[in-house]
Biopython code that builds the backbone (N, CA, C, O; Angstrom):
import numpy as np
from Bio.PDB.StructureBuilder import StructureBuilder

atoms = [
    (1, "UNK", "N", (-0.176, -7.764, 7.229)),
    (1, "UNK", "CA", (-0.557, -6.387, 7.029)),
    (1, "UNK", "C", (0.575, -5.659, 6.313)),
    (1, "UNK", "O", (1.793, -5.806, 6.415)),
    (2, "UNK", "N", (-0.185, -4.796, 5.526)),
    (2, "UNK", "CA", (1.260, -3.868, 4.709)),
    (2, "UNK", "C", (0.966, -2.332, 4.752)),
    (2, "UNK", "O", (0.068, -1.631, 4.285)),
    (3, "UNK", "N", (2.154, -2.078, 5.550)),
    (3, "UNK", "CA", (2.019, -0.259, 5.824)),
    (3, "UNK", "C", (2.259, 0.338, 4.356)),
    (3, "UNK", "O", (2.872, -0.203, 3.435)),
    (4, "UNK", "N", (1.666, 1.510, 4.364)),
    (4, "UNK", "CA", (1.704, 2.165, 3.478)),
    (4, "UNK", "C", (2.841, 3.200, 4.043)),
    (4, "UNK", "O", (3.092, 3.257, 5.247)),
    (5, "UNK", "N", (3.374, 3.851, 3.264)),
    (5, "UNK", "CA", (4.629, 5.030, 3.289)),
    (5, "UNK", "C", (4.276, 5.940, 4.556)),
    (5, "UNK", "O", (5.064, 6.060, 5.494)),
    (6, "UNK", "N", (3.295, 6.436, 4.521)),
    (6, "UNK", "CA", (1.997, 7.272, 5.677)),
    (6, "UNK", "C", (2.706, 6.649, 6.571)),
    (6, "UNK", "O", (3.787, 7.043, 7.010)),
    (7, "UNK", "N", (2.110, 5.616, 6.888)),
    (7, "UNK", "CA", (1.705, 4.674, 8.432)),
    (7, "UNK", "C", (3.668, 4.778, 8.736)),
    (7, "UNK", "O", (4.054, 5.388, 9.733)),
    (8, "UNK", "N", (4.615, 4.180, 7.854)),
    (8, "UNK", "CA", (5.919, 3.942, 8.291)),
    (8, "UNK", "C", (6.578, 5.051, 8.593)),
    (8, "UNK", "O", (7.468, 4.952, 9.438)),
    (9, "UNK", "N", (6.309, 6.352, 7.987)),
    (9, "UNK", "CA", (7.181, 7.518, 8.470)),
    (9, "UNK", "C", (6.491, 7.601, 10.083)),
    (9, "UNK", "O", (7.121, 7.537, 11.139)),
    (10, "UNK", "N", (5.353, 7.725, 9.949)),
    (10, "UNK", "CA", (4.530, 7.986, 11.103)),
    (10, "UNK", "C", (5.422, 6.955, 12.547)),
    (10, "UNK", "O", (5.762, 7.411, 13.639)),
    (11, "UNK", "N", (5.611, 5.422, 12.016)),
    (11, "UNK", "CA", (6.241, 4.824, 13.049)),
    (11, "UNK", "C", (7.459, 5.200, 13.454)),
    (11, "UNK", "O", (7.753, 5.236, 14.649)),
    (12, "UNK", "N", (8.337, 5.535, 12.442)),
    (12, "UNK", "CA", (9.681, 5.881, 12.362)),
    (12, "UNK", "C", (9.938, 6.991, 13.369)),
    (12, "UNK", "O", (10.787, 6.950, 14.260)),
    (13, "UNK", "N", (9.004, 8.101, 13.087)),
    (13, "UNK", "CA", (9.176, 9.195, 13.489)),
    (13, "UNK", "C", (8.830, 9.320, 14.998)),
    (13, "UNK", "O", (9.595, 9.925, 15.749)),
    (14, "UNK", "N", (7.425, 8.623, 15.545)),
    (14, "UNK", "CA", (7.228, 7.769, 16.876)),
    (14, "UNK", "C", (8.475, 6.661, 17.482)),
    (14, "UNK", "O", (8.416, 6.014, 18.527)),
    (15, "UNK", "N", (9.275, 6.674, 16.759)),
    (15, "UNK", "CA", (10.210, 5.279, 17.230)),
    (15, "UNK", "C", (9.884, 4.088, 17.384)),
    (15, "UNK", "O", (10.609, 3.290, 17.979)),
    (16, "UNK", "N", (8.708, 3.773, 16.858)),
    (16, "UNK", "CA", (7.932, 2.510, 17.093)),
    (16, "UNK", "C", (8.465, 1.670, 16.100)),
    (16, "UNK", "O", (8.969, 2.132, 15.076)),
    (17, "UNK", "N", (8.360, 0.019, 16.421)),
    (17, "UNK", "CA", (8.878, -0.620, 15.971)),
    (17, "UNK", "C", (7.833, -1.080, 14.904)),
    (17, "UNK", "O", (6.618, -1.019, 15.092)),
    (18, "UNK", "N", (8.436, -1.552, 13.750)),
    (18, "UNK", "CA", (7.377, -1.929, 12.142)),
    (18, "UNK", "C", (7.574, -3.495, 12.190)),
    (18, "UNK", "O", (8.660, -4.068, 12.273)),
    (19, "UNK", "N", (6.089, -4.197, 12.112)),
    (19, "UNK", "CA", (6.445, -5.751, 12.316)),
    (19, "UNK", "C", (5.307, -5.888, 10.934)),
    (19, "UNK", "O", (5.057, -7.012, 10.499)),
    (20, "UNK", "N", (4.678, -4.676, 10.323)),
    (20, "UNK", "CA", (4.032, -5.176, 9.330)),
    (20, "UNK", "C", (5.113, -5.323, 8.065)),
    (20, "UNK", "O", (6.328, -5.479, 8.187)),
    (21, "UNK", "N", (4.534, -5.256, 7.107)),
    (21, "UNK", "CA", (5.330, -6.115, 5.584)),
    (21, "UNK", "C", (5.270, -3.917, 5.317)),
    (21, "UNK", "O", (4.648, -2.992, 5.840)),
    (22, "UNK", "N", (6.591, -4.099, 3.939)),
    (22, "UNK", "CA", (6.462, -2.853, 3.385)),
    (22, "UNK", "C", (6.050, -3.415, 1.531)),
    (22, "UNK", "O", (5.638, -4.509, 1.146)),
    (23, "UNK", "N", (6.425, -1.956, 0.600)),
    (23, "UNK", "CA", (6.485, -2.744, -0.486)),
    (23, "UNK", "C", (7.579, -2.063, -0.917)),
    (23, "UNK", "O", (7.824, -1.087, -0.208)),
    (24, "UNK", "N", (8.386, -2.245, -1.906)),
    (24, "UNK", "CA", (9.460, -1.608, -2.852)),
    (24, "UNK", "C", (8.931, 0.119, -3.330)),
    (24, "UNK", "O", (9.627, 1.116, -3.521)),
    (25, "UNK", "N", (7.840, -0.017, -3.387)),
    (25, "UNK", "CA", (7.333, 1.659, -3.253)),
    (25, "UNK", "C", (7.448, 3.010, -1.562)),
    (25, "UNK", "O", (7.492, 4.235, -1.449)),
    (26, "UNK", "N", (7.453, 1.839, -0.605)),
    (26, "UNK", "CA", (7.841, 2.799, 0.497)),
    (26, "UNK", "C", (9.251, 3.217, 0.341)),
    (26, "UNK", "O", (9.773, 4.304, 0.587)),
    (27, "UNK", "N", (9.812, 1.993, -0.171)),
    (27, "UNK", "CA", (11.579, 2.345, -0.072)),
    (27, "UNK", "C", (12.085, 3.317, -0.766)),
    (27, "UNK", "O", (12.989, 4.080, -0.424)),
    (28, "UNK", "N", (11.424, 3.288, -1.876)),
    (28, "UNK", "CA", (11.470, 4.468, -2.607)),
    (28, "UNK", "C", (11.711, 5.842, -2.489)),
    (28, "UNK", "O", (12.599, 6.639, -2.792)),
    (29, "UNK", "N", (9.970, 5.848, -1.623)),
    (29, "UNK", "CA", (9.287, 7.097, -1.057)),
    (29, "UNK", "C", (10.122, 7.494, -0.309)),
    (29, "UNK", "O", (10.591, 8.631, -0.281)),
    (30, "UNK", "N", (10.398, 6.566, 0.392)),
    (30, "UNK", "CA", (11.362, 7.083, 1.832)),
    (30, "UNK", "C", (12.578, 5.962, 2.240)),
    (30, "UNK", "O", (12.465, 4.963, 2.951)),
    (31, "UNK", "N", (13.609, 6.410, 1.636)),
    (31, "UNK", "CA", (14.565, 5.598, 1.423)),
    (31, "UNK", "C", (14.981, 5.576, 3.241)),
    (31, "UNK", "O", (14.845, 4.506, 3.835)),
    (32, "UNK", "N", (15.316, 6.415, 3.756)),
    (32, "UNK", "CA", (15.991, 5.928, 5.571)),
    (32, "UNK", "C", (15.041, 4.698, 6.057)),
    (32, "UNK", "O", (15.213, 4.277, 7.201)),
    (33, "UNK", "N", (14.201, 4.198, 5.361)),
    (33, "UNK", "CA", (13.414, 2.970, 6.579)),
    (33, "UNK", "C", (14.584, 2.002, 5.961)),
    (33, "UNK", "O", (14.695, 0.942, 6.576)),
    (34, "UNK", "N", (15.221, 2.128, 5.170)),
    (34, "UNK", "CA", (16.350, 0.822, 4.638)),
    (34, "UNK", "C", (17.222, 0.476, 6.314)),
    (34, "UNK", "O", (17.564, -0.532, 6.931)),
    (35, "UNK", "N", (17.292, 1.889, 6.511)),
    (35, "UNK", "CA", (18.584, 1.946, 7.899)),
    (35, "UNK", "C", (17.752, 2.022, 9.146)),
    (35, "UNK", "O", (18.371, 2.374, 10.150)),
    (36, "UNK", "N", (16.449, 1.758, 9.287)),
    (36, "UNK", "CA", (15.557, 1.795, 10.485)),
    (36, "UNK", "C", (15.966, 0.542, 11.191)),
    (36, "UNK", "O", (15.788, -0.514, 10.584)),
    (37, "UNK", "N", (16.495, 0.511, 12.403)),
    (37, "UNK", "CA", (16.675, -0.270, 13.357)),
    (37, "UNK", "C", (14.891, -1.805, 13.783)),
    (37, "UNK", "O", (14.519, -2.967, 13.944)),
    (38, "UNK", "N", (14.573, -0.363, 13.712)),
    (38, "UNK", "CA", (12.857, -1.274, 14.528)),
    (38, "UNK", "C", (12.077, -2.077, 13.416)),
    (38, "UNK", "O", (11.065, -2.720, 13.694)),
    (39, "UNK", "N", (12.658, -2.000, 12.006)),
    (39, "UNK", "CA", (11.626, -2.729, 11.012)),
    (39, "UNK", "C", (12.114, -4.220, 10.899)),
    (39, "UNK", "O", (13.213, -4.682, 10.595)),
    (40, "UNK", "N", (10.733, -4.912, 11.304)),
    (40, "UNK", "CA", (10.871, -6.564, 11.305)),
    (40, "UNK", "C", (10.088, -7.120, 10.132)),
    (40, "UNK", "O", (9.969, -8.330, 9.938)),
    (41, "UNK", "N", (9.667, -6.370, 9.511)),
    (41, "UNK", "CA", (8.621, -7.517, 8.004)),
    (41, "UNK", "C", (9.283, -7.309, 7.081)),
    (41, "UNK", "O", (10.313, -6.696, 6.802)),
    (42, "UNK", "N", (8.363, -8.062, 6.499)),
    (42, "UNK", "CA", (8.976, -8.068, 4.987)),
    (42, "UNK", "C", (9.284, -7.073, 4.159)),
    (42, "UNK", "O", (9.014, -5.942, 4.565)),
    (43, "UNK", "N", (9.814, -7.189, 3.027)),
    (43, "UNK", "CA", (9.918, -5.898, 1.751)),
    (43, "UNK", "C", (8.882, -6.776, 0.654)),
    (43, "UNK", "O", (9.224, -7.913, 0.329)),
    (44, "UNK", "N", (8.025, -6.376, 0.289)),
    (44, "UNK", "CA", (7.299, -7.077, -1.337)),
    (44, "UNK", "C", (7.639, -6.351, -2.283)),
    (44, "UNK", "O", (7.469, -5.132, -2.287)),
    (45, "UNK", "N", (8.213, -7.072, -3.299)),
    (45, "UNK", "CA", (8.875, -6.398, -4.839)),
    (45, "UNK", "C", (7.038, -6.573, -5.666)),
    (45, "UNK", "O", (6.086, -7.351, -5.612)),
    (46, "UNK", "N", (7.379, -5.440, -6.284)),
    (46, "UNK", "CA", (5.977, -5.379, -7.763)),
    (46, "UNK", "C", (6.709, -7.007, -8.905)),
    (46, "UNK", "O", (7.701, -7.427, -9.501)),
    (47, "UNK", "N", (5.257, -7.323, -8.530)),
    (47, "UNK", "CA", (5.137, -8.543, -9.496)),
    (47, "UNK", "C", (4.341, -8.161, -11.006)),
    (47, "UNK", "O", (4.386, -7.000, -11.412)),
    (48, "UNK", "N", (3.686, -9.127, -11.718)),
    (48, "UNK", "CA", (3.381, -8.789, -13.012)),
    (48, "UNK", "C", (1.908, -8.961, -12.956)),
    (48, "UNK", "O", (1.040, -8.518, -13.708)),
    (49, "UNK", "N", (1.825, -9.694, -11.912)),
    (49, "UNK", "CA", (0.041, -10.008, -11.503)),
    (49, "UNK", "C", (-0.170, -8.459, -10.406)),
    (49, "UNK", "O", (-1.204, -8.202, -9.789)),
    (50, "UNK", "N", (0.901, -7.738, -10.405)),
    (50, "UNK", "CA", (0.410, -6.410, -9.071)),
    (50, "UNK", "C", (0.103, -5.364, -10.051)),
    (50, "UNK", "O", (-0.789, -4.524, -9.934)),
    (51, "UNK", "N", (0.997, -5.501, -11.118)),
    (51, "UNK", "CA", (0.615, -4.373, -12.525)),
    (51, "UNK", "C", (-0.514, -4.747, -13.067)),
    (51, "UNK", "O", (-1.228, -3.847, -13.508)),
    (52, "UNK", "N", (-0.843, -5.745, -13.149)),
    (52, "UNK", "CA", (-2.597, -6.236, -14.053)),
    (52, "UNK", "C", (-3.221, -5.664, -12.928)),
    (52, "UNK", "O", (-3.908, -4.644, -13.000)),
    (53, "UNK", "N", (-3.084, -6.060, -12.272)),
    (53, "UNK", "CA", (-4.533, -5.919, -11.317)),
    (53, "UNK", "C", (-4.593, -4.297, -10.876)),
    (53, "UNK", "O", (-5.688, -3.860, -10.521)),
    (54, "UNK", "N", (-3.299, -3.298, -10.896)),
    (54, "UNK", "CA", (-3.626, -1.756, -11.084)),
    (54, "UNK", "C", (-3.889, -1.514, -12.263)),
    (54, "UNK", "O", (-4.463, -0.446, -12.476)),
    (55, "UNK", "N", (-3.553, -2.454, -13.491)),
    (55, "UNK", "CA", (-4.359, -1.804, -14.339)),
    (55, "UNK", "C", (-6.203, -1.950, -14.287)),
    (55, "UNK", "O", (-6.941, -1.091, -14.770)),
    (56, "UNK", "N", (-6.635, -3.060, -13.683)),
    (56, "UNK", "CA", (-7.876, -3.100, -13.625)),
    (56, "UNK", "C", (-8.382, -2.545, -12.892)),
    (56, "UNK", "O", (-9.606, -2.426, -12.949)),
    (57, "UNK", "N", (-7.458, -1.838, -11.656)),
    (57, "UNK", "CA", (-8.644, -1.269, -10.880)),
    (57, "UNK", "C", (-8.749, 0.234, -11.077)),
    (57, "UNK", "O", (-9.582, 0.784, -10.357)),
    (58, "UNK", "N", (-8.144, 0.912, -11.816)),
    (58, "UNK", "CA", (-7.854, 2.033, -12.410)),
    (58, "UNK", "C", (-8.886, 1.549, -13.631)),
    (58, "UNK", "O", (-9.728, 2.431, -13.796)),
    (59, "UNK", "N", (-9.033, 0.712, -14.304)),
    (59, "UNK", "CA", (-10.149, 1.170, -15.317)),
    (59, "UNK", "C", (-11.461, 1.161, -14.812)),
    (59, "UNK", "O", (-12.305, 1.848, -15.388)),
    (60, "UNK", "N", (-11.891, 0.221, -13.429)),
    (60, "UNK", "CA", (-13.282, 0.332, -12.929)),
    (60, "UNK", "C", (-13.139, 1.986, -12.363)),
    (60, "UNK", "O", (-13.938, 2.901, -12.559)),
    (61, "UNK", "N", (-11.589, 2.026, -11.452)),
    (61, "UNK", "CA", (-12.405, 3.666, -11.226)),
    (61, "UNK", "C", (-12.465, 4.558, -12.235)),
    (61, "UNK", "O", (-13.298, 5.404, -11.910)),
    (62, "UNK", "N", (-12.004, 4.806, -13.302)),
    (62, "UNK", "CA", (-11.906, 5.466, -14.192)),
    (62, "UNK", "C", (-13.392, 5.635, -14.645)),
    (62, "UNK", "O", (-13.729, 6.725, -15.107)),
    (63, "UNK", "N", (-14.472, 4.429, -14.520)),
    (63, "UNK", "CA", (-15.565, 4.198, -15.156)),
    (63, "UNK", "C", (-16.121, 4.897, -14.594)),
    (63, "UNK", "O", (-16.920, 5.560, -15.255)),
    (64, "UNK", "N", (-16.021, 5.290, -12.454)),
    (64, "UNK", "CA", (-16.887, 5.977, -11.681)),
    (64, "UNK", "C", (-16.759, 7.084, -11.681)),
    (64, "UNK", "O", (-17.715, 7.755, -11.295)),
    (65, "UNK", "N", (-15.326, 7.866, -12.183)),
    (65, "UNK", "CA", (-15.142, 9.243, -12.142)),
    (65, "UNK", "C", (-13.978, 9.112, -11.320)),
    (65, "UNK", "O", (-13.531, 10.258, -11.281)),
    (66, "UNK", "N", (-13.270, 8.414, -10.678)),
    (66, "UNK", "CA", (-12.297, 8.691, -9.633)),
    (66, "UNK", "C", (-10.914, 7.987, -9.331)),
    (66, "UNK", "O", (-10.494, 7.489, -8.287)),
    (67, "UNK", "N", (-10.312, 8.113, -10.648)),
    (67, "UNK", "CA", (-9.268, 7.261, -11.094)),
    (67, "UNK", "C", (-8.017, 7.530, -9.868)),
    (67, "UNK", "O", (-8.319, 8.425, -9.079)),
    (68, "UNK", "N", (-6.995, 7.027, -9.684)),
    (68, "UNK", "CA", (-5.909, 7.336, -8.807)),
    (68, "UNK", "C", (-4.656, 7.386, -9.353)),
    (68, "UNK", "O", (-4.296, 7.138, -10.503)),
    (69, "UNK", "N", (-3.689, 7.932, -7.863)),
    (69, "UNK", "CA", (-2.434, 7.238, -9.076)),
    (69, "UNK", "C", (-2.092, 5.858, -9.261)),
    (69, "UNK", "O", (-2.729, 4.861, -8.921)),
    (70, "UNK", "N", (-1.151, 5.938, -9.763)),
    (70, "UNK", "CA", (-0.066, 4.458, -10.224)),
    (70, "UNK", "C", (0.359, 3.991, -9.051)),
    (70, "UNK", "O", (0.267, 2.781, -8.843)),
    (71, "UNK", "N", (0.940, 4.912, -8.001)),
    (71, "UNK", "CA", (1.923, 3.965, -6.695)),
    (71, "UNK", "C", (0.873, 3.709, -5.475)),
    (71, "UNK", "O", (1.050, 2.867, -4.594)),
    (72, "UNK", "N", (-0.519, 4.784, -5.597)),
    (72, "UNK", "CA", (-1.548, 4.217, -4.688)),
    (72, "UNK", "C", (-2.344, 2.580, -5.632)),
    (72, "UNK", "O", (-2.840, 1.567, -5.139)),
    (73, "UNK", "N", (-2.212, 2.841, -6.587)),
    (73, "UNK", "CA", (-2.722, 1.576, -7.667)),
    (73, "UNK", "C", (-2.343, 0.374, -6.879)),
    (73, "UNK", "O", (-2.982, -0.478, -6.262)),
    (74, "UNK", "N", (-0.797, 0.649, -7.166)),
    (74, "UNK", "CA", (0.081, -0.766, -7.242)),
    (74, "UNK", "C", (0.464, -1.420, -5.420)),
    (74, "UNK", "O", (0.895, -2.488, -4.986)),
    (75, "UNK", "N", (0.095, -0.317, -4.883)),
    (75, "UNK", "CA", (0.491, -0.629, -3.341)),
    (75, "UNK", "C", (-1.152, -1.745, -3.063)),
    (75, "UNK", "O", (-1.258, -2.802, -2.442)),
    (76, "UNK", "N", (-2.256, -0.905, -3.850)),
    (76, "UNK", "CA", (-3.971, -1.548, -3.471)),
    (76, "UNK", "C", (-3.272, -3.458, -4.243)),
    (76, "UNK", "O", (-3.555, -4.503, -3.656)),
    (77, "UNK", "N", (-2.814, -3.446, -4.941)),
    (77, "UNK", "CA", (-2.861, -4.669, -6.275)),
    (77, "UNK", "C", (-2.078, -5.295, -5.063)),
    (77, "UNK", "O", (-2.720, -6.218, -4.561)),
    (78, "UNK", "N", (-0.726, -5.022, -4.379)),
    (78, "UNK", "CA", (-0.364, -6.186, -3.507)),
    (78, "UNK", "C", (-0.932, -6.512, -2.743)),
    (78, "UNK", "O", (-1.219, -7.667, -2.429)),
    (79, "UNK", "N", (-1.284, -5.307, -2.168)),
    (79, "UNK", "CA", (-2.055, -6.205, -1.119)),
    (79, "UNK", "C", (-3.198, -7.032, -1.151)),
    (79, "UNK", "O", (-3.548, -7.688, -0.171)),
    (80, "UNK", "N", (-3.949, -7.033, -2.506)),
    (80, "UNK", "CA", (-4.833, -7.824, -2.515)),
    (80, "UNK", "C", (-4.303, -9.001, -2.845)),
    (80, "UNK", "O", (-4.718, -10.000, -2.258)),
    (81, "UNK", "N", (-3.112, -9.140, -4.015)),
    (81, "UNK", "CA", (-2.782, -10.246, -4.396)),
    (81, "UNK", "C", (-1.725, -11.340, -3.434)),
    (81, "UNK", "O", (-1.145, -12.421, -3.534)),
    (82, "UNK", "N", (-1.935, -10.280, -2.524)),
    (82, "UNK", "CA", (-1.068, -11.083, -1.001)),
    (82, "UNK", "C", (-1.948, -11.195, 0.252)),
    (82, "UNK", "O", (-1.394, -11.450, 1.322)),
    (83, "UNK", "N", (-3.154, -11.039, 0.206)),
    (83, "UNK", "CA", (-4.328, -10.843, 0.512)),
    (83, "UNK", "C", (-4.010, -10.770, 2.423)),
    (83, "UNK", "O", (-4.146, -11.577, 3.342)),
    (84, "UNK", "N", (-3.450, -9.077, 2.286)),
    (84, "UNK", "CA", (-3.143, -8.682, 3.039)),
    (84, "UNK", "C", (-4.195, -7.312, 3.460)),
    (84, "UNK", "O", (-5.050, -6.971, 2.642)),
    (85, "UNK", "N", (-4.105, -6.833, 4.317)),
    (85, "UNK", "CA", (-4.408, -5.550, 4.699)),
    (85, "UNK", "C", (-3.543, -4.499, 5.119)),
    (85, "UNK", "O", (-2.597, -4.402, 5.900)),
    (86, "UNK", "N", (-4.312, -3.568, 4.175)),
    (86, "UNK", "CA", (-3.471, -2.365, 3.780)),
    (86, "UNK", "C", (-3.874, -1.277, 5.118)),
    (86, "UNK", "O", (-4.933, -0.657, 5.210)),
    (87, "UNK", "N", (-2.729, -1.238, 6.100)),
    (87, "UNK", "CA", (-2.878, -0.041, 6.799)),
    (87, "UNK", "C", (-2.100, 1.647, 6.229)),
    (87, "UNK", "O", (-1.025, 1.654, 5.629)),
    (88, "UNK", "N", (-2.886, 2.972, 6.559)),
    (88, "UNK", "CA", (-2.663, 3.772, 6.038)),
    (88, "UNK", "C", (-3.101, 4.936, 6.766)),
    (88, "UNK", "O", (-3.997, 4.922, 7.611)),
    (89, "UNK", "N", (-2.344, 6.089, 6.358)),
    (89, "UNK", "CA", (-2.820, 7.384, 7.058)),
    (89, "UNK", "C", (-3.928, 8.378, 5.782)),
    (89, "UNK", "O", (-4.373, 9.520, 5.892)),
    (90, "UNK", "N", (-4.067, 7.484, 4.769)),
    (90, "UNK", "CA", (-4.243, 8.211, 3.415)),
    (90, "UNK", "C", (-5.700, 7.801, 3.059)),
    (90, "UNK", "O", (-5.869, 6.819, 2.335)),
    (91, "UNK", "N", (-6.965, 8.645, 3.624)),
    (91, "UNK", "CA", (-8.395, 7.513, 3.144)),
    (91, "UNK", "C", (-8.798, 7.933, 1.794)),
    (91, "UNK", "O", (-9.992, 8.085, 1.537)),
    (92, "UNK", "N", (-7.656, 8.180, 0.699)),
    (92, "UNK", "CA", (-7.814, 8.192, -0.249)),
    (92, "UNK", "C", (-8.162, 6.828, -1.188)),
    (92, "UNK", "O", (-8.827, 6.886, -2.222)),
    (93, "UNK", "N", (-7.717, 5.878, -0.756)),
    (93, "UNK", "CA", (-7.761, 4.567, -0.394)),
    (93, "UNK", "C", (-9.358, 4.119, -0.230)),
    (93, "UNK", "O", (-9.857, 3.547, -1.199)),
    (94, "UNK", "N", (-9.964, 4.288, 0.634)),
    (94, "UNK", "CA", (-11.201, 3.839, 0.685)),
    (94, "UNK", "C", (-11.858, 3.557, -0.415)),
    (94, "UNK", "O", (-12.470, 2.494, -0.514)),
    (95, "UNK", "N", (-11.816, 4.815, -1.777)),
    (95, "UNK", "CA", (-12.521, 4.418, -2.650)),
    (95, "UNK", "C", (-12.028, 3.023, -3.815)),
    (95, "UNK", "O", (-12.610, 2.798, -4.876)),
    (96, "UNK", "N", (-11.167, 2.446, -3.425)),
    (96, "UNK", "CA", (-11.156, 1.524, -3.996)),
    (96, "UNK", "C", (-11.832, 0.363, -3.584)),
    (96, "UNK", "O", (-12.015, -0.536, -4.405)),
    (97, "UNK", "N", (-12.217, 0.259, -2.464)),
    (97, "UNK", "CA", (-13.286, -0.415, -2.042)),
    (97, "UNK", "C", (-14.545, -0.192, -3.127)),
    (97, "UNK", "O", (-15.019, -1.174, -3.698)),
    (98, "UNK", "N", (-14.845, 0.594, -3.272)),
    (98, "UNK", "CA", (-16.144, 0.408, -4.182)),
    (98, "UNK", "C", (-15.918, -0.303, -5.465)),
    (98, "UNK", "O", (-16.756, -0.938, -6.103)),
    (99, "UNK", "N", (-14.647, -0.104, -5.759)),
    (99, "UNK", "CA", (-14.496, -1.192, -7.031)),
    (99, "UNK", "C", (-14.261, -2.738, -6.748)),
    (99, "UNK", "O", (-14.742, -3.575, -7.512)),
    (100, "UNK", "N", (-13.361, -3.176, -5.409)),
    (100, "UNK", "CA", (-12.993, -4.348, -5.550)),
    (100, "UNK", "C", (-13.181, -4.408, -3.613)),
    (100, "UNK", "O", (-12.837, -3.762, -2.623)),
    (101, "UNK", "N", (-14.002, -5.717, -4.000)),
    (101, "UNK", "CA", (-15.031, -5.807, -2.426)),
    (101, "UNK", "C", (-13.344, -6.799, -2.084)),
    (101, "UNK", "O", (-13.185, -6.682, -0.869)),
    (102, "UNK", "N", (-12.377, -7.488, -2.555)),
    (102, "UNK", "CA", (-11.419, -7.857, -1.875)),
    (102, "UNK", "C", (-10.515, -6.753, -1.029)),
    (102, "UNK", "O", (-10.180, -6.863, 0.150)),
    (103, "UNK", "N", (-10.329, -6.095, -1.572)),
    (103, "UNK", "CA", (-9.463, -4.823, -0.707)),
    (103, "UNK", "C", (-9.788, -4.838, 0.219)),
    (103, "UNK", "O", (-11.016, -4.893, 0.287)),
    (104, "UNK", "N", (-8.972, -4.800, 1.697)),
    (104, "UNK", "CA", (-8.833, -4.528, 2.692)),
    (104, "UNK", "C", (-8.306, -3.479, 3.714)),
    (104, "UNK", "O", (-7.299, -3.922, 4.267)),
    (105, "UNK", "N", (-8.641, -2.264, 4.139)),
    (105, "UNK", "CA", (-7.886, -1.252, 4.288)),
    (105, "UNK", "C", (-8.594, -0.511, 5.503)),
    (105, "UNK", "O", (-9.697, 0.034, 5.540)),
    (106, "UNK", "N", (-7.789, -0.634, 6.318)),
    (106, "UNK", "CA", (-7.468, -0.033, 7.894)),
    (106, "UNK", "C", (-7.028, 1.441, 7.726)),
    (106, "UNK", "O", (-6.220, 1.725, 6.843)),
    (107, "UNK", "N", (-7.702, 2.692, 8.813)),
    (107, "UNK", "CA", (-7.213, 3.658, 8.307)),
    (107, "UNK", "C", (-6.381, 4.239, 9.996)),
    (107, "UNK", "O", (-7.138, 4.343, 10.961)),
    (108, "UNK", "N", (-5.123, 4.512, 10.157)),
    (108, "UNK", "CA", (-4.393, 4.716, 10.730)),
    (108, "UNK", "C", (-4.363, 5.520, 11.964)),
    (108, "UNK", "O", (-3.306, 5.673, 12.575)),
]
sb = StructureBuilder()
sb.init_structure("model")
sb.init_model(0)
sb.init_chain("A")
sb.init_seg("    ")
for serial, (resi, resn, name, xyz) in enumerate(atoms, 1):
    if name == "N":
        sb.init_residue(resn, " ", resi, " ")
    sb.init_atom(name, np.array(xyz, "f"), 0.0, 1.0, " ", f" {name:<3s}", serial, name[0])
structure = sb.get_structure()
């Protein structure tokens, strides 16, 4: 499973411990989970197959009317291409389900 930025402040801030995976975009977002005591998963770096596949799913939504951004894009592309599930506080998310029946996404 891979938290989204949402779900990890949310743990952080609960004191709860993180045993799901992050990606190089939470660290970003929110650089203190680097120094979080309770985080046990992984970090996933953006690959070149995580950029194709936000570019494709940004052109199917684009087709429906409901394009997104780039770092919700690229967070949907790992996790599919790590064929993980994406937990989140954000059901902005959902609509990528209508483009790609692989996506997996838990809402927080």
């Amino acid at each position: 499973m891979i938290l989204d930025t949402s779900s990890a402040i949310r743990r952080v801030r609960e004191n709860e411990e993180i045993t799901g995976n992050l990606t190089i975009l939470t660290l970003i977002e929110f650089p203190p989970i680097t120094a979080y005591g309770k985080f046990r998963g992984k970090i996933y770096l953006i690959r070149e197959e995580d950029q194709i596949k936000a570019i494709e799913l940004q052109e199917r939504l684009r087709k429906i009317g409901k394009p997104m951004s780039a770092t919700d894009l690229l967070i949907a592309s790992m996790c599919i291409n790590r064929n993980e599930e994406l937990l989140t506080l954000d059901r902005d998310f959902l609509v990528i389900r209508e483009v790609e029946p692989l996506f997996r996404v838990l809402i927080d």
